[in-house]
C-alpha positions as CSV (number, residue, x, y, z in Angstrom):
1,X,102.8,86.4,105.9
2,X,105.0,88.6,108.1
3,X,103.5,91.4,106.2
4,X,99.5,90.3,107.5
5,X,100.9,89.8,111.3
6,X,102.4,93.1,111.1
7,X,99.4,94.9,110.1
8,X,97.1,92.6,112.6
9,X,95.5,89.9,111.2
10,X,95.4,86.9,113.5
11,X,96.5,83.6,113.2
12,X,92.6,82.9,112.6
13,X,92.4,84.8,109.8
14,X,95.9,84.4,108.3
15,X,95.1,80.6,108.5
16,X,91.6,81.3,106.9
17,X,93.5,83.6,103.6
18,X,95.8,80.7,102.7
19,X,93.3,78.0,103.4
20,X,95.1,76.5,105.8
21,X,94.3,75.3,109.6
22,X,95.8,77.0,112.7
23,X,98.0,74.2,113.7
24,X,99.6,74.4,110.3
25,X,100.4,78.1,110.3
26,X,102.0,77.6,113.5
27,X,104.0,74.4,112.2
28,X,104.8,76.2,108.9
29,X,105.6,79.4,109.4
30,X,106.5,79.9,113.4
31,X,109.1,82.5,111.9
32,X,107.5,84.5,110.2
33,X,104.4,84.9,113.1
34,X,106.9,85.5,115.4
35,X,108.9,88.6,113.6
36,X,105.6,90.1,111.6
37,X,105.2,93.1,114.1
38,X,109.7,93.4,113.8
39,X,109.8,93.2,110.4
40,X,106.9,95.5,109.3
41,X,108.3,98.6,112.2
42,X,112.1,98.0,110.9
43,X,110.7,98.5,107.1
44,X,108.8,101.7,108.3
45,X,111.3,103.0,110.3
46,X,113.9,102.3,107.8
47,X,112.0,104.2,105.1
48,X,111.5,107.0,107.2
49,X,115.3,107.4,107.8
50,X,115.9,107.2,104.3
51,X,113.1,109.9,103.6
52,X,114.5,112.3,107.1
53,X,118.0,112.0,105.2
54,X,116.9,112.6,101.5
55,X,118.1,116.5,100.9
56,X,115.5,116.7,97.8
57,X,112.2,114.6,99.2
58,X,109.2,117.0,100.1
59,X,108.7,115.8,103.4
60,X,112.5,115.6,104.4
61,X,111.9,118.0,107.4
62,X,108.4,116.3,109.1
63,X,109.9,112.7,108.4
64,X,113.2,114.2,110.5
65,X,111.8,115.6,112.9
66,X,109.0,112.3,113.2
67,X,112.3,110.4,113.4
68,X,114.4,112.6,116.0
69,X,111.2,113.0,118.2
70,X,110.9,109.2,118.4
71,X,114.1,107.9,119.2
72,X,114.9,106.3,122.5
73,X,117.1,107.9,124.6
């Protein structure tokens, strides 16, 4: 669920791939629509940390400097 919101389905079509109406989704899973986007950048920007940090992963150096070049002030 957070997964689909994340990558920007909407509630239409979330509703539609669980067979479920609208109003339910929002009953059911108000959580979950509401920290999609959240959850799906903190995964992603915790991977990349772990990939900038990694001393043996190929892409070490572009993930670090991705990471550096993107980080609020």
């Amino acid at each position: 669920m957070e997964r689909a919101v994340g990558l920007g389905l909407t509630k239409k079509q979330i509703a539609h791939l669980i067979n479920i109406g609208v109003p339910t989704l929002d009953q059911h899973y108000e959580r979950e629509l509401a920290l999609g986007q959240f959850t799906l950048k903190a995964t992603i920007r915790n991977n990349m940390a772990n990939i900038a940090s990694s001393p043996t992963h190929r892409l070490s150096v572009a993930a670090a400097a991705y990471f550096i070049a993107r980080e609020p002030e």
